[in-house]
C-alpha positions as CSV (number, residue, x, y, z in Angstrom):
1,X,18.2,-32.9,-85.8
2,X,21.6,-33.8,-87.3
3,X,23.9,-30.9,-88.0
4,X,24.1,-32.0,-91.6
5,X,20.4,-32.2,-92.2
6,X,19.7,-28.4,-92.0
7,X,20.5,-25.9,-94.8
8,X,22.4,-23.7,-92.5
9,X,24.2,-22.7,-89.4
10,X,22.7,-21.5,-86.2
11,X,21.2,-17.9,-86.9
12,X,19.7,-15.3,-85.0
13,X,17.9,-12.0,-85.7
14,X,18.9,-9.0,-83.8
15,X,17.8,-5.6,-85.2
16,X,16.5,-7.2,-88.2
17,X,19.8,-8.3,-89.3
18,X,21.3,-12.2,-89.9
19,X,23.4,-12.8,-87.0
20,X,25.8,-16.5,-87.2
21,X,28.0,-17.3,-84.3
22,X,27.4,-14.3,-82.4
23,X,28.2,-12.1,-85.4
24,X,26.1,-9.8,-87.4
25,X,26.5,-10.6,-91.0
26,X,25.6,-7.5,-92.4
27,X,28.7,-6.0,-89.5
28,X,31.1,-8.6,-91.3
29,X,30.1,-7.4,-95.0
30,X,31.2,-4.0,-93.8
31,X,34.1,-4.0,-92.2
32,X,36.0,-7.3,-94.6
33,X,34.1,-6.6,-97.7
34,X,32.2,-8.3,-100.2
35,X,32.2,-11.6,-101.3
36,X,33.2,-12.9,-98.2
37,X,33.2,-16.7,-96.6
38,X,32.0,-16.7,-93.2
39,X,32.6,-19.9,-91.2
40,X,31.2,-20.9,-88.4
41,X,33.4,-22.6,-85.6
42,X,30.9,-24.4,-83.0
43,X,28.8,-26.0,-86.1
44,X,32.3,-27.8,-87.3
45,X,33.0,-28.8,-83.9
46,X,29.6,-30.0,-83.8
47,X,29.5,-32.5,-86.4
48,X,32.7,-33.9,-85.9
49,X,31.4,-34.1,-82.1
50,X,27.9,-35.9,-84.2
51,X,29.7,-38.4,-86.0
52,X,32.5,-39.4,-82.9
53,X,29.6,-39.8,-81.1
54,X,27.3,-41.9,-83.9
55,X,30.1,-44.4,-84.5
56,X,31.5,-44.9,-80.9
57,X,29.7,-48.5,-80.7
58,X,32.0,-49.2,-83.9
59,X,34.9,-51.1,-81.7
60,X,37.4,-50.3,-84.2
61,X,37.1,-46.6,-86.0
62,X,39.6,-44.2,-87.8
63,X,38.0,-40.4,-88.9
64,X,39.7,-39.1,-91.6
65,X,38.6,-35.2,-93.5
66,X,38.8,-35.3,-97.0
67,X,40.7,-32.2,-97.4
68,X,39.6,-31.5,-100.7
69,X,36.3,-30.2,-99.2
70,X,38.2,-27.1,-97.9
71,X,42.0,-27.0,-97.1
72,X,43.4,-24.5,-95.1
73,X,45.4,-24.1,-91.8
74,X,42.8,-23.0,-89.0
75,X,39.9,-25.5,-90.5
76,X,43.4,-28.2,-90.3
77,X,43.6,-27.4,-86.8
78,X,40.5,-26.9,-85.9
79,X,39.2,-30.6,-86.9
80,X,42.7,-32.0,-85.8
81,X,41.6,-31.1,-82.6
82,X,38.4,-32.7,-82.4
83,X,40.0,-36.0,-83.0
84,X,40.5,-36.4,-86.9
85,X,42.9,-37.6,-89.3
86,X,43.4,-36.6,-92.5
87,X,42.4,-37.7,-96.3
88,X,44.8,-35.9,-98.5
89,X,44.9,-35.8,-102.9
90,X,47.8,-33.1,-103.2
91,X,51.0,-32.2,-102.6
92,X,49.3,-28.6,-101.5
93,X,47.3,-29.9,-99.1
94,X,50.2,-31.8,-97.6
95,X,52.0,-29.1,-97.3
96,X,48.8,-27.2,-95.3
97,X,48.0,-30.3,-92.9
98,X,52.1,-30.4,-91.9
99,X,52.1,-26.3,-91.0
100,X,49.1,-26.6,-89.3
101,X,51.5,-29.1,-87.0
102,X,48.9,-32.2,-87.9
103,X,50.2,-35.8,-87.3
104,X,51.5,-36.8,-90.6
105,X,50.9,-40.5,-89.2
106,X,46.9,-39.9,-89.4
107,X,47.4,-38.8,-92.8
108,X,46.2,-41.0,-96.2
109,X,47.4,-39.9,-99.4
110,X,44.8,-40.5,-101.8
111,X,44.4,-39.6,-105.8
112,X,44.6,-40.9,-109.4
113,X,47.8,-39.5,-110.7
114,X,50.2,-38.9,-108.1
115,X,53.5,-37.2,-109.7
116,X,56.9,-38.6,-108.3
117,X,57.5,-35.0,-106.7
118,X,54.3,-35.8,-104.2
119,X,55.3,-39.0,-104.0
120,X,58.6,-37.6,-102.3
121,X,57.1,-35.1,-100.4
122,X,54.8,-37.2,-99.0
123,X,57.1,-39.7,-98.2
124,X,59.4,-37.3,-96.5
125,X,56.5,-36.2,-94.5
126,X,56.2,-39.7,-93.2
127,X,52.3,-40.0,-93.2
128,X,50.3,-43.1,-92.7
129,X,49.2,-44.3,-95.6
130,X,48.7,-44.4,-99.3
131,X,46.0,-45.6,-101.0
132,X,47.5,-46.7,-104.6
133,X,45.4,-45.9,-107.1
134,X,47.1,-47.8,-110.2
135,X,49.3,-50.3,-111.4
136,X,52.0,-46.8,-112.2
137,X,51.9,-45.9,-108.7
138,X,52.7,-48.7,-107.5
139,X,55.6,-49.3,-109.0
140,X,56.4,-45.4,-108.6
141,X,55.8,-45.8,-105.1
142,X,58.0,-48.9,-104.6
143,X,61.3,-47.6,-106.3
144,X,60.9,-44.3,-104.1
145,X,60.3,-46.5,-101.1
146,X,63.1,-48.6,-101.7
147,X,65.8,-45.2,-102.7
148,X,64.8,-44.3,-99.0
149,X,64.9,-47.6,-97.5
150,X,62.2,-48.0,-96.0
151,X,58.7,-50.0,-96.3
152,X,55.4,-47.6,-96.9
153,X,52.2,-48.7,-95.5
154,X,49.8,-48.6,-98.5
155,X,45.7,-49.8,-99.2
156,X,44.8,-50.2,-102.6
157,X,41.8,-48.6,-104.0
158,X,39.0,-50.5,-106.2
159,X,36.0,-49.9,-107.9
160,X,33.4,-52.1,-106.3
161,X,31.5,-51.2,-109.2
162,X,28.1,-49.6,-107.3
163,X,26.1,-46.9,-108.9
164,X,24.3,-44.5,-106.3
165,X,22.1,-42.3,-106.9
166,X,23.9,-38.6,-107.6
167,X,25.2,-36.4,-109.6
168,X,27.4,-38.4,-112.7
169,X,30.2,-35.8,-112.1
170,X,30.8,-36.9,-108.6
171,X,29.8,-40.6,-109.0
172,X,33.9,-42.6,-108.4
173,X,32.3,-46.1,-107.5
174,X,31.3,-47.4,-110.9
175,X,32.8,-49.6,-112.9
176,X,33.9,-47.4,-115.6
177,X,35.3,-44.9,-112.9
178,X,38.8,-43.3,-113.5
179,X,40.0,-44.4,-110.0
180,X,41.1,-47.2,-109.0
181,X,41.7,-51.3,-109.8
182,X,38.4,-52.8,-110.9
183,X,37.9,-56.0,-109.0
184,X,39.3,-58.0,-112.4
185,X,42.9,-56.5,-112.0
186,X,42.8,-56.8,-107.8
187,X,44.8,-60.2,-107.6
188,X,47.2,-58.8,-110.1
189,X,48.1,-56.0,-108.2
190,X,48.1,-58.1,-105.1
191,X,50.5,-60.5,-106.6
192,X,53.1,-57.5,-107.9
193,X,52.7,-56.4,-104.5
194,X,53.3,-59.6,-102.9
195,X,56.2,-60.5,-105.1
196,X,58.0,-58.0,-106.1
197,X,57.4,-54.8,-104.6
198,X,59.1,-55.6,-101.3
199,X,59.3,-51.7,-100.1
200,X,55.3,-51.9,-99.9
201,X,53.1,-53.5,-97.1
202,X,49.8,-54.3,-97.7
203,X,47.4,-53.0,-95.1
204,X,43.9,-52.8,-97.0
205,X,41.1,-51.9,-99.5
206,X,39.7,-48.5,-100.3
207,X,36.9,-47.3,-102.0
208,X,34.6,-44.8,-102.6
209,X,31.0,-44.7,-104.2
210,X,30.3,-41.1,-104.5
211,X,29.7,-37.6,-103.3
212,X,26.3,-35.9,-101.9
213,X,24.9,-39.3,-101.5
214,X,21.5,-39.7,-99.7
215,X,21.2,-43.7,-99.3
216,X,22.4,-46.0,-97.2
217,X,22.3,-49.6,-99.6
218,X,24.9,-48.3,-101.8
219,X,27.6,-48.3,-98.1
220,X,26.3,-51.5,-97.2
221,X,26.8,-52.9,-101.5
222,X,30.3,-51.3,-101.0
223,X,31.2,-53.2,-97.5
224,X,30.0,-56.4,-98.9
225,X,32.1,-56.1,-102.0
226,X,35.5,-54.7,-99.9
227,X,35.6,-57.3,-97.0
228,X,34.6,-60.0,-99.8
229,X,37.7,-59.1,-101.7
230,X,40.0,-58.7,-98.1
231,X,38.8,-61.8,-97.5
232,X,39.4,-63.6,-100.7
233,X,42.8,-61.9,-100.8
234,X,44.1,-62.8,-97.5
235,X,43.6,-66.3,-98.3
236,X,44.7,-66.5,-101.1
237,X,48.0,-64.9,-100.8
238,X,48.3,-65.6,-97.0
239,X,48.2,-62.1,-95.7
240,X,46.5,-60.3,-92.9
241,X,44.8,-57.2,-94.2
242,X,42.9,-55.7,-91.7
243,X,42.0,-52.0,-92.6
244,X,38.7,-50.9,-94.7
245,X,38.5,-47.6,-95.9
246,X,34.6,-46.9,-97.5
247,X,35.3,-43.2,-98.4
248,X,33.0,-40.5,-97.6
249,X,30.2,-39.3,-99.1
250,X,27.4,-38.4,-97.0
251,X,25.1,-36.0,-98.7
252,X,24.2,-32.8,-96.6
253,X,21.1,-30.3,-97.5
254,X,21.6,-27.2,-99.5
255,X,17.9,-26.9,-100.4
256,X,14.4,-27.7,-98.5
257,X,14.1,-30.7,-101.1
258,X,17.1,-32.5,-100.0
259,X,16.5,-35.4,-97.6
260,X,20.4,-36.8,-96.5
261,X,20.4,-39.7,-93.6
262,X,21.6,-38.0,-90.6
263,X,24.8,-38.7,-89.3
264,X,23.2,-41.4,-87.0
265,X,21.4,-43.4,-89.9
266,X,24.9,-43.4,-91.8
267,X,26.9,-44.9,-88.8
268,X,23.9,-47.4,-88.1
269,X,23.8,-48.6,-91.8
270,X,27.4,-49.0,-91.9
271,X,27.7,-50.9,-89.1
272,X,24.8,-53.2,-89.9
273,X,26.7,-53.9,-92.9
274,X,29.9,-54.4,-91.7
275,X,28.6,-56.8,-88.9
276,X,26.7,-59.0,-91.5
277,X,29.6,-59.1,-94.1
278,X,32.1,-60.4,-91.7
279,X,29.7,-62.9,-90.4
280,X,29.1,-63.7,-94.1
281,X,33.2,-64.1,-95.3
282,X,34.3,-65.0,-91.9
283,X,36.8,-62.0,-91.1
284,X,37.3,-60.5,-87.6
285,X,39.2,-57.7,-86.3
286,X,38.7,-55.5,-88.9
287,X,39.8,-51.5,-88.6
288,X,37.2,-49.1,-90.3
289,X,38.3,-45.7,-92.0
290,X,35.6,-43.4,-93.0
291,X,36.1,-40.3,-95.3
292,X,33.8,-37.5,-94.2
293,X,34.6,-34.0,-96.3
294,X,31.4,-32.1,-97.4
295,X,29.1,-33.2,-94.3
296,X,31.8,-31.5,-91.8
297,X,31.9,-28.4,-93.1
298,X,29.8,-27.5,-95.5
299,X,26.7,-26.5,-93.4
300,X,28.8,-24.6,-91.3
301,X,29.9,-21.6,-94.2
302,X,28.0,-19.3,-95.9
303,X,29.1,-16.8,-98.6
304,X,27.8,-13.5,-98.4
305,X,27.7,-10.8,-101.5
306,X,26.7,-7.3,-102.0
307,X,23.5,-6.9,-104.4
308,X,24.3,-4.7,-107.3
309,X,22.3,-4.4,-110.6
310,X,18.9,-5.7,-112.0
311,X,17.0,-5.7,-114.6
312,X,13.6,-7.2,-115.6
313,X,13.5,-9.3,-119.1
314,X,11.1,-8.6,-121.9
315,X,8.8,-11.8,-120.3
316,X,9.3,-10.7,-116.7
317,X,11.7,-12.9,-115.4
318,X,14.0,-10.5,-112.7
319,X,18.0,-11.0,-112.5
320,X,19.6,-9.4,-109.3
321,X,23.2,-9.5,-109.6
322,X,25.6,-9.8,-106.8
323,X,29.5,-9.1,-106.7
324,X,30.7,-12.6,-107.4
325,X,29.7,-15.7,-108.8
326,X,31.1,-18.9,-111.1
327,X,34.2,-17.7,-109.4
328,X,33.5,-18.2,-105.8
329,X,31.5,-20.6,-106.1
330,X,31.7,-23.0,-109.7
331,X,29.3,-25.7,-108.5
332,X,25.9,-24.3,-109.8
333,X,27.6,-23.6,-113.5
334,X,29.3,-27.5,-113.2
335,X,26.4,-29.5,-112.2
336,X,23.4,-27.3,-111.3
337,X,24.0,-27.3,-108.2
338,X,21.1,-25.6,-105.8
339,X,21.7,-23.7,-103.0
340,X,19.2,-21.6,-100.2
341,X,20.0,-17.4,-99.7
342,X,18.5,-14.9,-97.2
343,X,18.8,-11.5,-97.4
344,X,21.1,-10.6,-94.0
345,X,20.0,-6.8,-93.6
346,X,16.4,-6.4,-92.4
347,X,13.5,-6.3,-94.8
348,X,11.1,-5.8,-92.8
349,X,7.9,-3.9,-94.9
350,X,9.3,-5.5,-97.9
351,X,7.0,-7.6,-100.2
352,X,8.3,-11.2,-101.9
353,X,9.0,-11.8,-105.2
354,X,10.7,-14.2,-106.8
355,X,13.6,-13.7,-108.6
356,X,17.0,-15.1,-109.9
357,X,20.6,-14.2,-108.8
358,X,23.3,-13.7,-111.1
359,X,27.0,-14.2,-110.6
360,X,28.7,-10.9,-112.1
361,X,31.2,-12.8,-114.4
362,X,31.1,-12.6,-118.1
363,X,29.5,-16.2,-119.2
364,X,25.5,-16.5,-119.1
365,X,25.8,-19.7,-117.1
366,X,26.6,-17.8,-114.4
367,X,23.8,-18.3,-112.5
368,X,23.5,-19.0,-108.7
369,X,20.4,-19.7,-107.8
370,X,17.5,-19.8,-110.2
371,X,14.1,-18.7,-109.4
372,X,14.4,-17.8,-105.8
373,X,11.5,-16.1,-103.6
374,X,13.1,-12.9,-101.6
375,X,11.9,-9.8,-99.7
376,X,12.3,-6.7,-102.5
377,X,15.4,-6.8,-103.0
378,X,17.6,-3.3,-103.5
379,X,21.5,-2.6,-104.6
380,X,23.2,-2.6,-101.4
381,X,21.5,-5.1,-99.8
382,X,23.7,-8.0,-98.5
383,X,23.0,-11.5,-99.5
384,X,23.8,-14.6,-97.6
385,X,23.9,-17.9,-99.6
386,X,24.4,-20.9,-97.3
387,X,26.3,-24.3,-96.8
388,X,29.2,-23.2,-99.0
389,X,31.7,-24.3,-96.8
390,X,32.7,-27.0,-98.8
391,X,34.1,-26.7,-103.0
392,X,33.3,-23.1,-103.0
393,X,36.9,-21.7,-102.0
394,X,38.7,-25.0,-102.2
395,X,37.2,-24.5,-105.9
396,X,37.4,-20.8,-106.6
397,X,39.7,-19.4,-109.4
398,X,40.4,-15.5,-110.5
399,X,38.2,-15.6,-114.0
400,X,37.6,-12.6,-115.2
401,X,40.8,-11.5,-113.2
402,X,38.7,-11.0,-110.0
403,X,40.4,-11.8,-106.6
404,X,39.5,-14.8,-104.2
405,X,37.5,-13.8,-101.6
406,X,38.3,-14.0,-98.1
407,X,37.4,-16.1,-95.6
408,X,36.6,-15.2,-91.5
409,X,36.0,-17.9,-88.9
410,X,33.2,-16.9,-86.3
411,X,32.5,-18.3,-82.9
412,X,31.2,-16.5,-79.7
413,X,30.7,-13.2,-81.2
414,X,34.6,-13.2,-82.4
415,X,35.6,-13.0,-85.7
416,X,39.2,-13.3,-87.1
417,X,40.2,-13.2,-90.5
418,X,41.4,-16.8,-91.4
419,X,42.2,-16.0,-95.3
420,X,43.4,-13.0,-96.6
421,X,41.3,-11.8,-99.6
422,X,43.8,-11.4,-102.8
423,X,44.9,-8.5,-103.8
424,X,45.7,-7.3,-106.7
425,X,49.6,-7.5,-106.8
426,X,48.8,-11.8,-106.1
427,X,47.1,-11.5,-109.7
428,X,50.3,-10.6,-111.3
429,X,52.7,-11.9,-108.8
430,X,53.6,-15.1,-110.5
431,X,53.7,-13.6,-113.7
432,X,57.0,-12.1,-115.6
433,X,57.2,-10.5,-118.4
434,X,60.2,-11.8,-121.3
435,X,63.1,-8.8,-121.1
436,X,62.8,-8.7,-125.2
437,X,59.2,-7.3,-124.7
438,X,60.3,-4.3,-122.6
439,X,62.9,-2.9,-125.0
């Protein structure tokens, strides 16, 4: 079974307790504390093993992470070594990619509204590519080129204008999407491009349809639609563009109801539909980026918590808090997001019920996971909720003025702490108080 078709990591039971990359969960709780991100090193490796492997017929084939999934140094490092490049939207995760020591060549800078300070930094980090978003960039990107002297590779991104099927807050394909040139305004750009813009060389199109997607028609709509336009382009303005980028997207499974492609059915589709739309617009040689963020390291964290209060409701439903929440992890409060949880301490004895676990921050939405059937659960007990190894820490904040967990990478019964959890004094460490108010 592909990696990113099962809800979790590899786990074992020894003495009744959740065990994940050698580790006992309930041993990690204790000694770095509650909420905690536990990441499992062998089941990253392993899918970016999967999806080498799944797309080494493709003859011509660029892996790129989508940092935004989660950005730090050891994950950087860890996938840089397994053969990846790097999809980039910030100056900050710039800045993380170059101290992990990553090849800023096998680096695309991607994102709607880049500022002229990322521009710079960016530029001065000399990565591969940008993908230019917007008629402003371009001519951002151009004058900063030009100051420097020199000529930035660039692809520009489009809407292809493809609905798939998930949730409307990570949908970026349609037409009425904030990113990117909608196939009306392509030849414009092309021609400023072409024209005027001299510090900028064409290289390719990007696009992207969407996040947590579970279909493969909506890759093949997309390829059609990019190698159409590369196509049409190239001969109409006599260039030779020869890289398509089709994003990421590939859905992974957070609950027993979800039913992704594995990685296998992803690199087949795409490369049925690449083969039939050069055939069909008569292009050759063509260099294929793909995107992959969530489905390389999602199923490969969990987040575990330390059960606290409950209480029963006048109509019987049961809440069982735990020691985080919206916090740690803001995707069930966004867009009711669903997740699987085990309790990691052994319950052996212990009768099911079904209950719902609350996140311990002051808004009722703060729910993560509703209606849930567990062994009795009692305060102390720890709970491990899994695949949140992607947009849980790369999208935590301090509400309520809690501190951001921290995180521990496991492999062969090792664990090392790989982020710090916040203390304190980083709460207040930016902060300074006016002089006038301490008179």
């Amino acid at each position: 079974m592909s990696i990113n078709q099962s809800t979790k990591p590899v786990t074992t039971i020894r003495n009744g307790n959740l065990q994940i990359g050698g580790c006992n969960l309930v041993e990690l709780a204790k000694q770095y504390g509650t909420p905690l991100y536990v990441m499992d090193e062998q089941t990253i490796r392993g899918i970016c093993r999967e999806y080498k492997q799944s797309f080494s017929n493709c003859k011509n084939i660029v892996m790129t992470y989508a940092s935004k999934a989660l950005c730090n140094m050891t994950i950087a490092k860890i996938i840089a070594q397994e053969g990846f490049g790097f999809d980039a939207v910030s100056a900050g995760e710039l800045y993380v990619l170059n101290k992990a020591g990553v090849n800023m060549k096998k680096v695309t800078f991607n994102g709607n509204n880049k500022t002229e300070e990322e521009i710079d930094i960016a530029l001065s980090y000399g990565i591969g590519l940008f993908s230019v978003d917007n008629f402003h960039e371009a001519e951002l990107l151009n004058k900063l080129s030009a100051s420097k002297g020199i000529v930035t590779d660039i692809l520009i991104r489009i809407t292809p204008g493809i609905e798939c099927h998930t949730h409307d807050y990570i949908k970026t394909g349609q037409i009425n999407s904030k990113f990117g040139f909608d196939l009306s305004q392509t030849e414009k750009i092309v021609e400023l491009i072409v024209k005027e813009y001299k510090n900028l060389n064409l290289k390719g199109l990007h696009a992207h349809v969407g996040s947590q997607i579970f279909e493969s028609e909506c890759y093949k709509d997309e390829i059609d639609v990019l190698v159409r336009e590369l196509a049409n382009i190239n001969s109409k303005f006599g260039l030779n563009m020869s890289i398509l980028n089709i994003g990421g997207g590939l859905g992974v499974k957070y609950t027993e109801d979800d039913t992704p492609l594995s990685v296998e059915k992803f690199s087949n589709a795409i490369a049925d539909g690449l083969s039939t739309a050069q055939i069909k617009y008569n292009i050759r040689d063509l260099t294929l980026f793909i995107e992959p963020g969530r489905s390389i390291v999602s199923t490969a964290g969990v987040t575990l918590y330390t059960i606290g209060s409950s209480k029963i409701t006048s109509d019987g439903k049961k809440y069982i808090a735990v020691d985080g929440g919206m916090a740690d992890n803001p995707r069930p409060s966004m867009y009711q997001a669903k997740y699987s949880a085990e309790i990691a301490n052994d319950t052996a004895g212990r009768i099911e019920q079904t209950v719902t676990i609350a996140g311990r921050y002051c808004e009722s939405g703060d729910i993560l996971i509703n209606d849930i059937l567990l062994p009795e659960v009692f305060a102390g007990d720890i709970l491990c909720v899994f695949n949140t190894g992607a947009y849980n820490r790369s999208m935590a904040s301090n509400y309520n003025q809690t501190r951001k967990p921290a995180m521990v990478l496991v492999n062969n019964s090792q664990s090392d702490m790989i982020v710090n959890r916040e203390s304190f004094e980083d709460l207040i460490a930016l902060e300074k108080v006016p002089d006038r108010l301490s008179k």
